[in-house]
LOBA-92181 format. One record per residue: x, y, z of N, C-alpha, C, O in turn. Coordinates in pm, whole numbers, plus 50000, padded with zeros to 5 digits. Layout:
% LOBA-92181
XYZXYZXYZXYZ...
% end
This chain:
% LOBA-92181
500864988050000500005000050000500895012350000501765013350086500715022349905501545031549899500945046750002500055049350083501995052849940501855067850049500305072949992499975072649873499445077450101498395087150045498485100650114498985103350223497855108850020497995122850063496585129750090496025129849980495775135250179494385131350249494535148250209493355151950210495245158250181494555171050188494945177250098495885172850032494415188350071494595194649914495605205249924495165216449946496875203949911498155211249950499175207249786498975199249695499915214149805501315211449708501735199349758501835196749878502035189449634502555181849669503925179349734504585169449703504275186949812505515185549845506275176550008507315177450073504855167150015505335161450136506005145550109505895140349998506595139550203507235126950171506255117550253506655105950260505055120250316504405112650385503625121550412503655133750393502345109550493501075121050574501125129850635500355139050606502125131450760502845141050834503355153950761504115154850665502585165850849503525177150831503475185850944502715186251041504735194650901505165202451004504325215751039503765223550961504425216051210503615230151197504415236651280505045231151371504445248551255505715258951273504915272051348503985278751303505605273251473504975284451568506615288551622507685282551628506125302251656507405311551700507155307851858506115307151924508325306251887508695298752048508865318352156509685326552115508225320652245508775333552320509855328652357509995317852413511315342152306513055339052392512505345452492511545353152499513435340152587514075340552696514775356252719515725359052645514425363852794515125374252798516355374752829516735364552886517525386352806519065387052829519195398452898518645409152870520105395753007520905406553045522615403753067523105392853038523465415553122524435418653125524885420953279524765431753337525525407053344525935410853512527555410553487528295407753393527685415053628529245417153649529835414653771529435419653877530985405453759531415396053865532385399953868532725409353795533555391453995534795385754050534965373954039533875369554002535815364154048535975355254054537025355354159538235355854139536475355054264537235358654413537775345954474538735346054552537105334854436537775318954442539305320054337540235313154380539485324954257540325319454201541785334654253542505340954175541755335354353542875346354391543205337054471542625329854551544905339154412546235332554531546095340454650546415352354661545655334054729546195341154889547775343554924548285352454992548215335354872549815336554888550135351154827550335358854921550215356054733550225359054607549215370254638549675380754592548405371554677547775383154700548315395354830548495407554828548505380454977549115388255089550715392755054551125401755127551755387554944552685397954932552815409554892553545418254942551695410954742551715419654707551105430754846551705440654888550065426554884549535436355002550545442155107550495453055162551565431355121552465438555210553495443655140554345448355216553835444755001554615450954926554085468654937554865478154947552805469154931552025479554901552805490154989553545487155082552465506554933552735520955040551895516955170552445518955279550685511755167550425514055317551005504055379550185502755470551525498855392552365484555466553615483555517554095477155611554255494955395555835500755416556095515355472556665518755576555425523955361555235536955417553875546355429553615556855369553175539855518551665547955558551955568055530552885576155527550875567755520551085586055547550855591555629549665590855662551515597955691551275606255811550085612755821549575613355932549485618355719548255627355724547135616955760547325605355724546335619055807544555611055849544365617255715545555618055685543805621755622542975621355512544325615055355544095615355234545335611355410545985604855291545575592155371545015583455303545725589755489546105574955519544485568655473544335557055435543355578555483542365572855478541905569555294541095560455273542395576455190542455573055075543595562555066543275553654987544515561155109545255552355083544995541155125545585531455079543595539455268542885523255293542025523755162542175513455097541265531755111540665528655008541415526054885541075515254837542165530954829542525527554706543505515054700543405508054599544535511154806545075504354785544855487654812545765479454814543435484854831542455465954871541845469654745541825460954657541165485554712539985480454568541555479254422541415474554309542605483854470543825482454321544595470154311545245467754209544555458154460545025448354449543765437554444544025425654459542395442054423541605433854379541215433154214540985424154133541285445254210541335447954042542365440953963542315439853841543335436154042544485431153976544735414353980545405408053898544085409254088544035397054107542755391854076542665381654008541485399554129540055394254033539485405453999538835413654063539955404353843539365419253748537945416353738537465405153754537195428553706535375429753677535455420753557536405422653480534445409753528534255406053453532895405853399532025401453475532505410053268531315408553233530525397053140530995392353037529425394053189528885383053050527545386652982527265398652979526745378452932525695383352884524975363452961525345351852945523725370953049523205352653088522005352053057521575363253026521035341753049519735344352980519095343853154519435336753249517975355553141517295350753271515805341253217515005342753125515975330353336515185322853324513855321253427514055325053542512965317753407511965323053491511615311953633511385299853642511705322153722512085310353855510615297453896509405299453887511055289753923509875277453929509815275054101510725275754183508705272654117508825267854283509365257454305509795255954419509575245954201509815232054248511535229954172512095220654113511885241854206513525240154127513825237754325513935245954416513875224054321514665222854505516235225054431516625227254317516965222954584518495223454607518745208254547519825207254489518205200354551518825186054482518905186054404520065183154374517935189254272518065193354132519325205454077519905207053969519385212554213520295223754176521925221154191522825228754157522025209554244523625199954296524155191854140525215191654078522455184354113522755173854038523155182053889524105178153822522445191753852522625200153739524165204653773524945201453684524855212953908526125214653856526845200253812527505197753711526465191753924527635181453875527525177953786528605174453737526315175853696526385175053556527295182353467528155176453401527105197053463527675206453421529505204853430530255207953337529915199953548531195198453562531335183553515532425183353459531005175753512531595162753430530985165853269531145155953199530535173753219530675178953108531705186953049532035187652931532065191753131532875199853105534475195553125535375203653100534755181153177535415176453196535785167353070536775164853002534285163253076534795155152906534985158252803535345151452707534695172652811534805182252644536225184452668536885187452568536965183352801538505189952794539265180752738539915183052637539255164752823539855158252829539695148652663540625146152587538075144552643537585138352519537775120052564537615111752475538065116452679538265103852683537075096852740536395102452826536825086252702535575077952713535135075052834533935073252853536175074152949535815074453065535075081853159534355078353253535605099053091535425108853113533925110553109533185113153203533455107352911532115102352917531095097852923530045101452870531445084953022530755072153079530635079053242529795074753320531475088653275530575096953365530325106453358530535112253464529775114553257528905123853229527515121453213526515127753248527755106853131526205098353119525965093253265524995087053308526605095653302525795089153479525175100753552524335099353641525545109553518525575127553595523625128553523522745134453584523415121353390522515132253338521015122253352520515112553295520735130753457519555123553589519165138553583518745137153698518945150453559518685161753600516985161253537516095168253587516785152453429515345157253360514475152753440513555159653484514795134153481513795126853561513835136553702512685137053744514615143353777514815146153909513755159953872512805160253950513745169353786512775180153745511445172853727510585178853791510985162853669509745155453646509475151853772508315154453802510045147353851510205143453998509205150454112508255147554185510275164454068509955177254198508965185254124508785196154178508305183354023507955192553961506015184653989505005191054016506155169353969504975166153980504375160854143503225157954175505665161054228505865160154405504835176054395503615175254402505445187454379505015198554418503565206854355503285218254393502995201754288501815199554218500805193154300499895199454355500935181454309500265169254417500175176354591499265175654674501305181954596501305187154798500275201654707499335206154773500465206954588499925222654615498415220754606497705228954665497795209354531496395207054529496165201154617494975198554599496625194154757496175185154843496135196454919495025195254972496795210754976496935216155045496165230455029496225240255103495215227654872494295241154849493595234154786493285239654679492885218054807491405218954783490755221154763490065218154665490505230854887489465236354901489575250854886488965257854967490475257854766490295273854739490155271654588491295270554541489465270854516489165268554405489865284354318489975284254195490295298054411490745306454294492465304254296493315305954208492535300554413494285294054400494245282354287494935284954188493625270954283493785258654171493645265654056494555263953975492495275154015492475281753867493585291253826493925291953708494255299753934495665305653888496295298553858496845300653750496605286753925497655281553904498125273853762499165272153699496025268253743496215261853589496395271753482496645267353370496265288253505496315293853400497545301753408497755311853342498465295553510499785302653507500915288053407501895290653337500355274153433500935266453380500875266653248501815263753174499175271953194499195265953031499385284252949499055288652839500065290753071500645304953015499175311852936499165314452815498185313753011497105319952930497265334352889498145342052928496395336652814496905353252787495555358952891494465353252893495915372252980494855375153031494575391352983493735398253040495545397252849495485410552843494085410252736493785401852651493515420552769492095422452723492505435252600493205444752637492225434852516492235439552432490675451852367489845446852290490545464852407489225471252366489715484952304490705492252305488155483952239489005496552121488445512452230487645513052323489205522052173489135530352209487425538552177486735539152075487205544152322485805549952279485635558252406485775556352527485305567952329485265579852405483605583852453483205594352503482845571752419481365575752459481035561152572480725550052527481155563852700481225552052789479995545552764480015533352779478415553052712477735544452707477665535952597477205524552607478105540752488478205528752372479215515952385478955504952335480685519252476481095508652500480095500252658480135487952672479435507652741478685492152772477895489052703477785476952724476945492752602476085489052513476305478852489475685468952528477625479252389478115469252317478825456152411478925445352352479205456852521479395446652604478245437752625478215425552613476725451152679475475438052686475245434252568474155428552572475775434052435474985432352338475785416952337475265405852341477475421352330478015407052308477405397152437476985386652387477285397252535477105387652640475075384452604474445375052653474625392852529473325390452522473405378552392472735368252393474115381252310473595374952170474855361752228475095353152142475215361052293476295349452321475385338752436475565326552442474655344452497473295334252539471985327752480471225318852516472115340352325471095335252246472245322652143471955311052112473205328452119473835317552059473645298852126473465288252067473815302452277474475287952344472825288152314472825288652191471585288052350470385286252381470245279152237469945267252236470435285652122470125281551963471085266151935471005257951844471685266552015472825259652018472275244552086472685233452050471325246852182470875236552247469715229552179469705217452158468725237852146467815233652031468115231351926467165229451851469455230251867469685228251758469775209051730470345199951790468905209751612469145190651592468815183051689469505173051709467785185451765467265175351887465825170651817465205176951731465575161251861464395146851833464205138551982464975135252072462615136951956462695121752070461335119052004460415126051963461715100152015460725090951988460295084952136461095083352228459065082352140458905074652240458085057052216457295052252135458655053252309458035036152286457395031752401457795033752516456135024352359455485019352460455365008452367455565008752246454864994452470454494983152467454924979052328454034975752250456634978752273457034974452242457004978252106457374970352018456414994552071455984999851921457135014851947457205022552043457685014551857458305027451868457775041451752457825039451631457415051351792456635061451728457535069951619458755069251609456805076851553457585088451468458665097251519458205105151601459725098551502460445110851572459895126351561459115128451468460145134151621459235145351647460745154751727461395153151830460815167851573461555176651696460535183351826459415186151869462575182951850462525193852008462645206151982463435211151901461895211552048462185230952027462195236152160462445247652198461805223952239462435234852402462735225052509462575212852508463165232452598463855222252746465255222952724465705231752651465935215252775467585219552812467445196052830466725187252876469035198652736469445179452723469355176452880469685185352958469005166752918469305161453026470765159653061471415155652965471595161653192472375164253234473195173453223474345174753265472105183853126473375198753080473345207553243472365209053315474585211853263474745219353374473975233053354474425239453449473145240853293472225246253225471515246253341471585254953427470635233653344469365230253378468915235153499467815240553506469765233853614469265243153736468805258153743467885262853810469665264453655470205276753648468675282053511468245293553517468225274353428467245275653340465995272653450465015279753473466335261053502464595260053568464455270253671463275272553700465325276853736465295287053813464445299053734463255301753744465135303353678464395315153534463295309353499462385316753461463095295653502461585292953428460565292453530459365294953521461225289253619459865291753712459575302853766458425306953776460445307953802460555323453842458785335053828458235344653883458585326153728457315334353694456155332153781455235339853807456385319753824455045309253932455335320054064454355320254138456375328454107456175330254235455505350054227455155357454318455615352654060455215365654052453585362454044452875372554054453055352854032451245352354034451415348254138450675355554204451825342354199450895340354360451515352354459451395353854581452045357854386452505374654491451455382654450451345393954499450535378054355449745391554342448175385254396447145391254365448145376554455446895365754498447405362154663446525366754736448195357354725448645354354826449825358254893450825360854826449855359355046450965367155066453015359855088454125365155094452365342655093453095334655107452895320355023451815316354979454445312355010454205303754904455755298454906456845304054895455285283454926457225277054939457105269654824456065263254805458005269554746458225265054640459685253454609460805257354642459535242354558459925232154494459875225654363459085227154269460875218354376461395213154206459935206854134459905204554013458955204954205458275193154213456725196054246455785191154184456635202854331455625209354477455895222654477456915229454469454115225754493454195238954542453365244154644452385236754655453325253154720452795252954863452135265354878453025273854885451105270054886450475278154914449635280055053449135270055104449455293955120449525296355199448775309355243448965319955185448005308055338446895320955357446155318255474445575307555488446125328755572445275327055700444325341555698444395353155658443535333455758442265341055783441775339955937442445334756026440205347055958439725348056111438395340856099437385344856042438705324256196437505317056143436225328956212435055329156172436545334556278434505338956386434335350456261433385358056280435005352356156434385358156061434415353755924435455353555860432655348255850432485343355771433165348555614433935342955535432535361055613433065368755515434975368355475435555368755366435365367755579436845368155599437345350655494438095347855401436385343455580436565330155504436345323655392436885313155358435425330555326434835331955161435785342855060435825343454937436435350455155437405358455065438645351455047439295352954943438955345155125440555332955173440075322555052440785321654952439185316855061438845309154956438735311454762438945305054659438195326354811437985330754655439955334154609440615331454508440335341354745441655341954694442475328754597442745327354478442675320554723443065310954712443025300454563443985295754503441365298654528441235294254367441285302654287441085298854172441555316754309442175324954155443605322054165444155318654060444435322854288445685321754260446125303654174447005299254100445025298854238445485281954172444445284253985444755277353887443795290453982443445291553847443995296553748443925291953634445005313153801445925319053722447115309753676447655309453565447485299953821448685292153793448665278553680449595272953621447135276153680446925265553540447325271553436448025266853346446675286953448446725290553289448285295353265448505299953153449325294753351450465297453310451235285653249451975284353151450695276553358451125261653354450945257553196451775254553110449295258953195449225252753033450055262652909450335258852796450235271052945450915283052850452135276552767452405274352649452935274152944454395270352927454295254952920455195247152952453185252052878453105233452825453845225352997454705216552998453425229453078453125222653235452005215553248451175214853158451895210253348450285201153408450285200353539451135194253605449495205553576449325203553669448415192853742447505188153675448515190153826448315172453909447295182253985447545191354064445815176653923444205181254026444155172854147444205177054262444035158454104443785148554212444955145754324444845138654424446185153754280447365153054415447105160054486447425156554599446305175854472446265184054557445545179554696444445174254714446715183954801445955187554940445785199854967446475209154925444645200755052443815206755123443515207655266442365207455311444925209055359444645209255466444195222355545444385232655481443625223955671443495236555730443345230655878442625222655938444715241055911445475241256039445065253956132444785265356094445105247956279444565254856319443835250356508443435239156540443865258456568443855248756725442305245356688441615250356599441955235156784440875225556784439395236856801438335235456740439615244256870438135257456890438085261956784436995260656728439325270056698439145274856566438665266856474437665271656422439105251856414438525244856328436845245256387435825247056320436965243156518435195241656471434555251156418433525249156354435145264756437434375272456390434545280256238434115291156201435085273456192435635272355994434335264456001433935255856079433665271855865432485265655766432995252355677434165248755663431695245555618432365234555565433025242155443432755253855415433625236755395434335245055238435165231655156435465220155186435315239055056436375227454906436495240754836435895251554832437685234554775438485247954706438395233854561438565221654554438035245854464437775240954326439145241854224439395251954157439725233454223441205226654110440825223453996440775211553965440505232453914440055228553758438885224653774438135231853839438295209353705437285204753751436905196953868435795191653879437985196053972438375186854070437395194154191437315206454195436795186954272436315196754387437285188054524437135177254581438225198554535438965189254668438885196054850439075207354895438555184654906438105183655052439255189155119440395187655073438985196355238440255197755380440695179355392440025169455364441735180255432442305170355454442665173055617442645183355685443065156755656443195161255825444505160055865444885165055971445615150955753446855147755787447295147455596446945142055491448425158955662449025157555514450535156755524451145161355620451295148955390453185148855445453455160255367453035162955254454205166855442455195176955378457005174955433457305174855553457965173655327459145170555352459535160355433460575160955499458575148555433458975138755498458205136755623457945125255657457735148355705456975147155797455345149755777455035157255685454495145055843453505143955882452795154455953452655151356071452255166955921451415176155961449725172955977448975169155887449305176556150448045171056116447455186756129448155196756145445745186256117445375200756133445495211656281445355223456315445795199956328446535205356491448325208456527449035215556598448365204256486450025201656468450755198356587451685202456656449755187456579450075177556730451285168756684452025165556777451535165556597452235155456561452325144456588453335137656568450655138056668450595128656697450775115556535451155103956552450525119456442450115111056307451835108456273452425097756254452395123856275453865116756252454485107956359455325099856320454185108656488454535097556579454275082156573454925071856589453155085356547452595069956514453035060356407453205048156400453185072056316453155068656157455215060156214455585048456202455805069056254457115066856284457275053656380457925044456330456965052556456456465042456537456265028256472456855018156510455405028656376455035015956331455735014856214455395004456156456855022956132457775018556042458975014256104459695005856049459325020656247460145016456309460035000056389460974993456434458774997056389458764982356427458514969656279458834958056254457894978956225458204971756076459694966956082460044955656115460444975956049461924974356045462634963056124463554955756090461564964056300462734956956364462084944456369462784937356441460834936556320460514927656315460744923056177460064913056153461614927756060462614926555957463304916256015463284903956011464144927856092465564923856150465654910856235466564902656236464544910956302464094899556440464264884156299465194876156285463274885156238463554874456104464474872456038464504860755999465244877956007466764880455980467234871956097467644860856062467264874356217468164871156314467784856456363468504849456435466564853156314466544840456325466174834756261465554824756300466334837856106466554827256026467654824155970467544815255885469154830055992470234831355957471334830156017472394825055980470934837156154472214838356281471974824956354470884819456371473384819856401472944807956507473404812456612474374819956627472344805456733472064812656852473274803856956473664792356971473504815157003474844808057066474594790857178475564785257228
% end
């Protein structure tokens, strides 16, 4: 099988592979200036020093003798370790450059430099032993990574610097000049506006669902609304979508707890006045009538036959509440005397005798489970 060439280019390649070519950022340069104060004879330095005028013949004057301490240590240093200049690249400092990496790199450096003098094989059979410096950087580099996320967990703006200091992000913002402040925010809400209509168009785009029952599968049928299941979206959308359910029952009732699922409405009145109690009621089924017609709007349903109907209240007051039913579409639904909310059991007293009971007898359910369990399985000592 011979070479193929998959894209429409000059033929000028020797295979599938080609090169892609990006400008690397250098390294910046500067210019320092040293001694090399190790390499002065002490021998060799202390004669000349005692050769020197101040050693033999000091000067009598205090302002010669005192130029003559200065000039004559900075003229026998100049002479034994002259200024030297270089040009070094600065390199940009890393946290995980330890002192071990920084040993193993000179000694590298010096058995390199040993074998370029000398050229003998020995020389470079230990240079190749020296050059451990990459694995020892991979080392400390992924050690100090591992302690910096175990040790900031839990700061989520330390972990995001850090990833956008590794993959070198650009953070300079780039805006054009404008001398009319309100047209440049204009144009900010405009981009962040049409960049939500984008992702939104984006979500409806190319969606279908078929559904199957009893083993027949139906026509496909687009989607034109809702958010995919498991898009991180979805909280943040059903929030905004419901949002609207709590502006009608603010204009009908003065309270109302609301859930993913459930919704709770809420209104007290004065039973020893009738009138008071026919208005609580009339309230009450406009606010649940407005909320159908939103419901059906936004293609919702609402559940007639789930609704409860409790009314709470100490034992003298209920008696004196009229009989009543609050009308749910076509549903006519009764006070109820025990209803669950969040797991517990509210009765119209809020005795909590129903959740006691109710608790009570799941809790012996359970342990007459367990009792059968224990003796049909365990052997008794």
């Amino acid at each position: 099988m011979g070479l193929q060439q998959h894209i429409n280019q000059p033929d000028i390649y020797f295979s599938d592979h080609c090169s892609i070519l990006f400008s690397k950022p250098q390294l910046s340069r500067k210019k320092v200036t040293f001694r090399k104060t190790k390499a002065i004879n002490t021998t060799t330095f202390v004669a000349d020093l005692s050769a020197t005028k101040l050693c033999q013949h000091p000067p009598s004057e205090l302002d010669k003798l005192v130029d003559c301490y200065n000039t004559t240590p900075a003229d026998l240093l100049d002479h034994h370790a002259p200024l030297k200049t270089k040009t070094v690249t600065v390199r940009p400092q890393v946290p995980w450059y330890s002192e071990e990496v920084r040993v193993a790199k000179r000694e590298r450096r010096r058995a390199e430099r040993k074998w370029r003098s000398s050229g003998t094989a020995a020389d470079f059979e230990s240079f190749k032993r020296k050059k451990i410096v990459t694995h020892l950087l991979r080392v400390a580099k992924s050690e100090f990574l591992t302690d910096f996320i175990d040790q900031n967990a839990d700061n989520q703006g330390k972990l995001f610097r850090a990833v956008k200091d590794l993959l070198v992000e650009n953070n300079t913002l780039c805006f054009s000049d404008y001398t009319d402040t309100t047209a440049l925010v204009n144009e900010l809400g405009m981009h962040f506006v049409q960049k939500v209509i984008r992702i939104r168009d984006e979500l409806d785009l190319g969606r279908s669902q078929r559904i199957v029952f009893d083993g027949v599968t139906s026509e496909s049928c687009d989607v034109r609304f809702g958010v995919p299941q498991g898009s991180c979206l979805g909280p943040l959308l059903f929030v905004m979508y419901a949002s609207k359910l709590f502006e009608i029952v603010q204009a009908h009732l003065p309270d109302a707890h609301g859930f993913a699922d459930d919704t709770q409405l809420y209104l007290s009145f004065n039973p020893n006045n009738p009138a008071h109690q026919t208005e609580a009621l009339s309230a009450m089924e406009g606010c649940i009538s407005d909320l159908r017609k939103w419901m059906y709007q936004d293609k919702l349903k609402l559940n007639d036959d789930k609704t409860e109907f409790p009314i709470i209240g100490s034992r003298q007051q209920i008696l004196k509440v009229n009989p009543c039913t609050i009308r749910v579409g076509n549903t006519e639904i009764k006070p109820v005397s025990e209803a669950r909310n969040l797991g517990s059991w509210f009765d119209s007293n809020l005795s909590m005798s129903t959740h006691i009971s109710k608790s009570c007898g799941a809790t012996f359910c359970w342990l007459h489970k367990i009792k059968r369990i224990n003796d049909g399985y365990l052997e008794k000592p």
